[in-house]
C-alpha positions as CSV (number, residue, x, y, z in Angstrom):
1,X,-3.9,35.6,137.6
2,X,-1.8,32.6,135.7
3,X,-2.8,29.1,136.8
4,X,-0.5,27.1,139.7
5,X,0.0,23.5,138.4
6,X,1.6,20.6,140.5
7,X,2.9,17.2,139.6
8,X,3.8,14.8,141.6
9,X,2.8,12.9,144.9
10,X,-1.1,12.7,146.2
11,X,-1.3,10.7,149.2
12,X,-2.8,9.7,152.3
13,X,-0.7,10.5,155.6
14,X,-2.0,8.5,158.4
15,X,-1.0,11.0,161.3
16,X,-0.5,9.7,165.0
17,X,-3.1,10.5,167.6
18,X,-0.5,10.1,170.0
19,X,2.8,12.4,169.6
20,X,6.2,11.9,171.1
21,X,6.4,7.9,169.8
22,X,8.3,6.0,167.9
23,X,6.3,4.3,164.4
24,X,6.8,1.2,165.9
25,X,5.5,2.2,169.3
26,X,2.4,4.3,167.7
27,X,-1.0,2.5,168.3
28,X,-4.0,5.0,166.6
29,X,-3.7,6.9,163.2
30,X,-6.1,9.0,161.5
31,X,-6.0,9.9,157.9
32,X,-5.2,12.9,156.1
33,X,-4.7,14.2,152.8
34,X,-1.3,14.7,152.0
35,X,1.4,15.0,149.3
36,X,3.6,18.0,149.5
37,X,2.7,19.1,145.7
38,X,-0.7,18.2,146.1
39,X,-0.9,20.6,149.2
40,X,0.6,23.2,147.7
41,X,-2.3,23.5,144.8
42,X,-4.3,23.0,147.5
43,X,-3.4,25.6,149.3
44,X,-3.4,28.5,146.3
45,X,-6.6,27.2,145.6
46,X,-7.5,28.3,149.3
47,X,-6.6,31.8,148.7
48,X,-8.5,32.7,145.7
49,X,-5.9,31.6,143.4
50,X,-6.2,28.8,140.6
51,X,-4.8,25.6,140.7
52,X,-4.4,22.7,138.7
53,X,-3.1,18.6,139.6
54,X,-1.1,16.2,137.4
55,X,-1.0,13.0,138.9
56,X,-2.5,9.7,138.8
57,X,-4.6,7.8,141.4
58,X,-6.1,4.3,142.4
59,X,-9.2,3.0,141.4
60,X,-9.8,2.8,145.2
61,X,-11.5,4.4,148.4
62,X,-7.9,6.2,149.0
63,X,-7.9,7.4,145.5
64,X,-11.9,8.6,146.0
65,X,-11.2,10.3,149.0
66,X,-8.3,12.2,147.6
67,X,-10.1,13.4,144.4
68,X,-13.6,14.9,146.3
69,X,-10.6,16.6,149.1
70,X,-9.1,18.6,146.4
71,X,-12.5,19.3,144.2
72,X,-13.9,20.5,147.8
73,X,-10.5,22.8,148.2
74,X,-11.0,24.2,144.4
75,X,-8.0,22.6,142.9
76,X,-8.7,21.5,139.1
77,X,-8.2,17.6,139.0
78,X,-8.9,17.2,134.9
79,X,-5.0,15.9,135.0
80,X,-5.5,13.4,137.8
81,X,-6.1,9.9,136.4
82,X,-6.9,6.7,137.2
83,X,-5.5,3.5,137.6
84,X,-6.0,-0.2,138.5
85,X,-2.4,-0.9,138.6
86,X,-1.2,0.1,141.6
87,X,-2.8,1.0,145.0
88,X,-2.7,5.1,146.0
89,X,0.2,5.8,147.5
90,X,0.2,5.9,151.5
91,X,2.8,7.4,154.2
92,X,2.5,6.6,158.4
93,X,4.1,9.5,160.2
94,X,5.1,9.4,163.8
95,X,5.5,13.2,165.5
96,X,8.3,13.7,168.2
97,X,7.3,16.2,171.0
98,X,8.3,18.7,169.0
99,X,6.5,18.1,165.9
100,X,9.1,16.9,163.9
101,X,8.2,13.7,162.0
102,X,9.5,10.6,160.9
103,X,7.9,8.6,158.3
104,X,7.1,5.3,156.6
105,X,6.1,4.8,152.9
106,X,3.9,2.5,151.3
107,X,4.5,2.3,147.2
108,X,6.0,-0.5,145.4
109,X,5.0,1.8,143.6
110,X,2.3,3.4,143.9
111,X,-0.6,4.7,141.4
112,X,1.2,8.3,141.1
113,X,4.3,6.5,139.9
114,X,2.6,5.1,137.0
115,X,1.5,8.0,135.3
116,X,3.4,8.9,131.9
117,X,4.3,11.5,129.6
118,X,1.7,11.1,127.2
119,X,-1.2,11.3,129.4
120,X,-0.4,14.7,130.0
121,X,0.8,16.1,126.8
122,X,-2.2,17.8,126.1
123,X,-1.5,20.1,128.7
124,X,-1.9,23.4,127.6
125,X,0.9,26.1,129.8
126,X,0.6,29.9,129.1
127,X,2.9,32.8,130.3
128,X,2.1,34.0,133.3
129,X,1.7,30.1,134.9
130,X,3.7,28.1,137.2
131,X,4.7,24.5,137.1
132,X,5.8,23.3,140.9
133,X,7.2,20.1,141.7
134,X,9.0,18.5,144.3
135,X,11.7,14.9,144.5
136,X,9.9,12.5,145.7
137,X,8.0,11.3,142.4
138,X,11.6,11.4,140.6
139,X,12.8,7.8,141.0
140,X,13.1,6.2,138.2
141,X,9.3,5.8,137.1
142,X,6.5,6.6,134.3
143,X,6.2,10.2,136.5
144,X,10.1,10.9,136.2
145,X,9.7,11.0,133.0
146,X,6.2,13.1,132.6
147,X,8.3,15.4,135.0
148,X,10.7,16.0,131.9
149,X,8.0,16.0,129.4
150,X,6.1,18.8,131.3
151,X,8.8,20.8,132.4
152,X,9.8,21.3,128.8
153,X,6.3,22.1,127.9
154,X,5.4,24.9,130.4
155,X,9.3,26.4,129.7
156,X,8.6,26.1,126.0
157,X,5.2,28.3,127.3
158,X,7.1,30.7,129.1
159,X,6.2,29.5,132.4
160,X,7.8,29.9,135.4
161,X,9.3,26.3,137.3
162,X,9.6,25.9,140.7
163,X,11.2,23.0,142.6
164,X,10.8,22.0,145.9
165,X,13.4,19.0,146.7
166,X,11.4,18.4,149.9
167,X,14.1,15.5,150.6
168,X,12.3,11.8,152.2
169,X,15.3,9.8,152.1
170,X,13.1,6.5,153.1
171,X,11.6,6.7,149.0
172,X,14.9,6.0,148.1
173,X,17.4,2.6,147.6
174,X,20.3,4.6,148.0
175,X,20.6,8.7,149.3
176,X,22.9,9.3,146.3
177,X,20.1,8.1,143.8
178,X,18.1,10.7,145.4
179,X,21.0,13.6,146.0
180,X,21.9,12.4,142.2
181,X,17.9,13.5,140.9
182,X,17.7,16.3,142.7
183,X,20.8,17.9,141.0
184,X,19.6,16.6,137.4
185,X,16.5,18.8,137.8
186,X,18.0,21.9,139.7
187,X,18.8,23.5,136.9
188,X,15.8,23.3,135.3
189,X,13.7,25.2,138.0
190,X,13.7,29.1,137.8
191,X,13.0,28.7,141.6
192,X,14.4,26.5,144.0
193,X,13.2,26.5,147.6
194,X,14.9,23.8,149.9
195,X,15.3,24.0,153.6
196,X,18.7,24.1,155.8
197,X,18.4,20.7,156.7
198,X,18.2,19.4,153.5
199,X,21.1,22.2,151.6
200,X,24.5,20.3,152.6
201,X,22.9,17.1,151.2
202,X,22.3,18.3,148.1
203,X,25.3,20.6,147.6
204,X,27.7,18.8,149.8
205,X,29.0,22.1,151.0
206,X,28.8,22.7,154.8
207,X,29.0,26.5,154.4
208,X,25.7,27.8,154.1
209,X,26.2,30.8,151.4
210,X,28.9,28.8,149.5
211,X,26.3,26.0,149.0
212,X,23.2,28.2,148.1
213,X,25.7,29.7,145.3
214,X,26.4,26.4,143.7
215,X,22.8,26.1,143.4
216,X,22.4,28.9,140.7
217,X,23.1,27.3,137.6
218,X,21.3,26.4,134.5
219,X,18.1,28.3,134.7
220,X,18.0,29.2,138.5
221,X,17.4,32.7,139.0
222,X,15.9,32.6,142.6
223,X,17.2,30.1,145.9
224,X,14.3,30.1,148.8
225,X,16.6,28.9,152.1
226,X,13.6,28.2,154.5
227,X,15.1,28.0,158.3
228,X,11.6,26.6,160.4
229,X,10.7,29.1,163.3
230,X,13.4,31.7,162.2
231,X,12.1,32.6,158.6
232,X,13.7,32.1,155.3
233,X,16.3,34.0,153.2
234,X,15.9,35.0,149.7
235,X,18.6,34.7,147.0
236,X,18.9,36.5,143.7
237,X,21.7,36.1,141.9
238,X,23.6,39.8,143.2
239,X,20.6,40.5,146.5
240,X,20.2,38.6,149.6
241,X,17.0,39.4,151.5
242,X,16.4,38.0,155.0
243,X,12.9,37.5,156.6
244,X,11.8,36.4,160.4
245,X,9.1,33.7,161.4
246,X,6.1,33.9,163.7
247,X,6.3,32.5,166.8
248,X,3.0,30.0,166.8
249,X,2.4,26.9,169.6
250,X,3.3,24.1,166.9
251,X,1.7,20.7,167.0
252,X,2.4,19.4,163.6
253,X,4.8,20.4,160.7
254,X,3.3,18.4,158.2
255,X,2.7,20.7,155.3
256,X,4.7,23.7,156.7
257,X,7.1,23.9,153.6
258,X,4.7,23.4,151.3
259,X,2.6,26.1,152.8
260,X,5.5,27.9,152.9
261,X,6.3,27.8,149.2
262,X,2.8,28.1,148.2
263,X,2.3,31.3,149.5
264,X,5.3,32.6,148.1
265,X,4.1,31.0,144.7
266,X,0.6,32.4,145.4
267,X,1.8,35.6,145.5
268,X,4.3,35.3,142.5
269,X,0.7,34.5,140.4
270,X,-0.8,37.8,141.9
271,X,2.3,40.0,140.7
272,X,2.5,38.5,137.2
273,X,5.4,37.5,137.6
274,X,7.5,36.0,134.8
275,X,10.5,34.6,133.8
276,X,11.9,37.8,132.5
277,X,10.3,39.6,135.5
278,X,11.0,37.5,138.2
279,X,13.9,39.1,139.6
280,X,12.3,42.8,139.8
281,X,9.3,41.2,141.5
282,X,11.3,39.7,144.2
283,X,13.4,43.3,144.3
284,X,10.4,45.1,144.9
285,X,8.1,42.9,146.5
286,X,10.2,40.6,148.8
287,X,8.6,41.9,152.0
288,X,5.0,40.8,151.1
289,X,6.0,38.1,149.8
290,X,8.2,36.8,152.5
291,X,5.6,37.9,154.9
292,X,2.5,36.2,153.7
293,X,4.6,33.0,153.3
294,X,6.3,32.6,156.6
295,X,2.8,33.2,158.7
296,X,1.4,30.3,156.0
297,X,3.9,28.0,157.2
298,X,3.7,28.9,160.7
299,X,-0.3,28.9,161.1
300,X,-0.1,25.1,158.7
301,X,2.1,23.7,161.9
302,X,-1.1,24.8,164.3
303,X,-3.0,22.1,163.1
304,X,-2.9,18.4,162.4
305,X,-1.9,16.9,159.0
306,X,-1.0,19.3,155.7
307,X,-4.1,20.2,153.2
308,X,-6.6,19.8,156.0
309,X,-4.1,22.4,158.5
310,X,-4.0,24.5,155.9
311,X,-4.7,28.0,157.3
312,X,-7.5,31.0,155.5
313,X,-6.1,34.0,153.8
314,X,-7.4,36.0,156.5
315,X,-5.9,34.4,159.2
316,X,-2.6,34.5,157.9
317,X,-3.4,38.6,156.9
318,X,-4.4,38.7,160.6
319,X,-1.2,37.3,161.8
320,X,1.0,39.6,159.7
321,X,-0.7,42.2,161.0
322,X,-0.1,41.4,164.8
C-alpha cells in the first residue's frame, strides 16, 4: 500500500459545549484537533493505512498538542515543522441544532501559512502515493506556494492528487480570491471531491450535472459530489455512479467530509490505484468504495470534533453490514 500525504491546515477547533448558539452567544469550548487535511491522514492512519503530514507548527502548547495527537493516531509528522513566527493556527466553531457549524478563524497568519517550498523538497513521492489537499492554506502565503512545489513533485512521481476545496469563506478578504484559487488548482487534481453546497460557487453553474462537467478539465479524471445524509455521486468522465448515506443520530459534522474523502482515498491506496488505473478502479470497485466512505462520514458526525470523532474500521465494516 502507497503512502497518503496531506498538506495543508493543522489546527485546533475549540468546539461548543453548548449547541444551538450563536459564536457570540457561546460561553464554554473545549479543544479538539482539527484541520480538514490533517484529519484526513489521520484518519487512513486509523485504518491500517500509512500516512504522512506537511505542514508547519508553533513553537507552542497548541503546536505540542497537535504533534503527540497525530504521532498517537500513526500519522508520520517528519514533514511537520516548527516555527517561532507565528502562533498555531486556531478556529471557534458554534453548532446549530442540527449540527451544522459556523466558524471563526484565528491566523494573521498562522504557523501553517509560513511553511515554504524548500522545506519540503526533499520529499520523496513514489507511484502508487497520494498527495491530498484542500483550499484553505491557498491564500496567498509561503504554503500556496509549497502547494505548487509539491503537487509538481508527487505528479512528476506518478502520484495520484486529490483536492478537497472544502470552502471556509471567513479565511478569505474577498469570496472571489478564494472561488479564483480554487479554479487555479482544479485542474491539477486527478480527483476532486466538493460537496453540493459548495459546487455553484465554484462553477457558477446552478445546474448540478452542467457544473460537475465544467469541472473535468486539465488533469481531472474523477468528480466526488458528496450530498450529507443522502450519499455522494461518482463522476468519470463517460459513468455516473450514485451511492446512498446511513442514517446515524448526528451531533457534530465536523470532520464528516474529510472522513468522507479519506475513506474513499483509503481505499484507492488498497486497490493500487494509479493514474493510469484510476478510472477502471472506480468502474469496478465503486460500490466498496462508496460504501466504506459514506458510513466514515456518517459514524465521524456521531461524535464531537473531527480527528478525535473519527470512527474504527470495524465500526464502519459493521455499519455497512447492517
Amino acid at each position: 500500500m502507497g503512502t497518503l500525504f496531506s498538506i495543508g491546515e493543522l489546527l485546533i477547533d475549540f468546539i461548543p459545549i453548548q449547541k444551538g448558539r450563536e459564536l457570540k452567544d457561546v460561553a464554554a469550548f473545549e479543544r479538539a484537533p482539527g484541520g480538514a487535511p490533517a484529519n484526513v491522514a489521520a484518519a487512513a492512519a486509523k485504518w491500517g493505512g500509512r500516512s504522512s503530514m506537511i505542514t508547519k507548527l508553533g513553537e507552542d502548547a497548541f503546536g505540542d498538542f497537535l504533534l503527540e495527537t497525530l504521532k498517537e493516531a500513526g500519522v508520520e509528522t517528519e514533514y511537520i515543522k516548527r516555527t517561532r513566527e507565528a502562533n498555531t493556527g486556531l478556529a471557534f466553531v458554534s453548532l446549530r441544532e442540527d449540527g451544522e457549524r459556523d466558524f471563526s478563524f484565528y491566523r494573521k497568519p498562522s504557523a501553517d501559512l509560513l511553511l515554504n517550498k524548500d522545506e519540503i523538497s526533499g520529499i520523496v513521492y513514489n507511484k502508487g502515493d497520494i498527495l491530498h489537499f484542500c483550499s484553505v492554506d491557498l491564500v496567498e502565503s509561503p504554503m500556496k506556494q509549497a502547494h505548487f512545489h509539491t503537487i509538481q513533485q508527487a505528479k512528476t512521481a506518478g502520484s495520484l492528487i486529490s483536492f478537497d476545496p472544502n470552502v471556509r469563506l471567513p479565511l478569505w478578504d474577498d469570496p472571489e480570491e478564494c472561488r479564483s484559487a480554487i479554479l487555479d488548482f482544479i485542474p491539477m487534481a486527478h480527483i476532486v471531491k466538493l460537496s453540493d453546497e459548495e459546487l455553484e460557487f465554484i462553477t457558477g453553474i446552478s445546474d448540478v450535472e452542467q457544473g460537475i462537467a465544467s469541472l473535468f478539465k486539465g488533469d481531472v479524471q474523477a468528480v466526488v459530489f458528496t450530498k450529507g445524509g443522502s450519499g455522494a455521486d461518482l463522476y468519470l468522465k463517460n459513468n455516473k455512479f450514485t451511492s446512498t448515506g446511513f442514517a446515524v443520530e448526528v451531533m457534530d459534522t465536523t470532520g464528516a467530509g474529510d472522513a468522507f474523502i479519506a475513506g474513499l482515498l483509503f481505499k484507492l491506496l488498497d486497490k493500487k490505484a494509479e493514474c493510469g488505473n484510476l478510472g477502471q478502479i472506480f468502474e469496478d470497485h465503486q460500490k466498496e468504495i462508496l460504501d466504506f466512505a459514506n458510513a466514515a462520514g456518517a459514524l465521524t458526525t456521531t461524535g464531537k470534533g473531527a480527528i478525535s470523532a473519527l470512527p474504527d474500521k470495524a465500526k464502519i465494516e459493521r455499519l455497512i453490514r447492517g
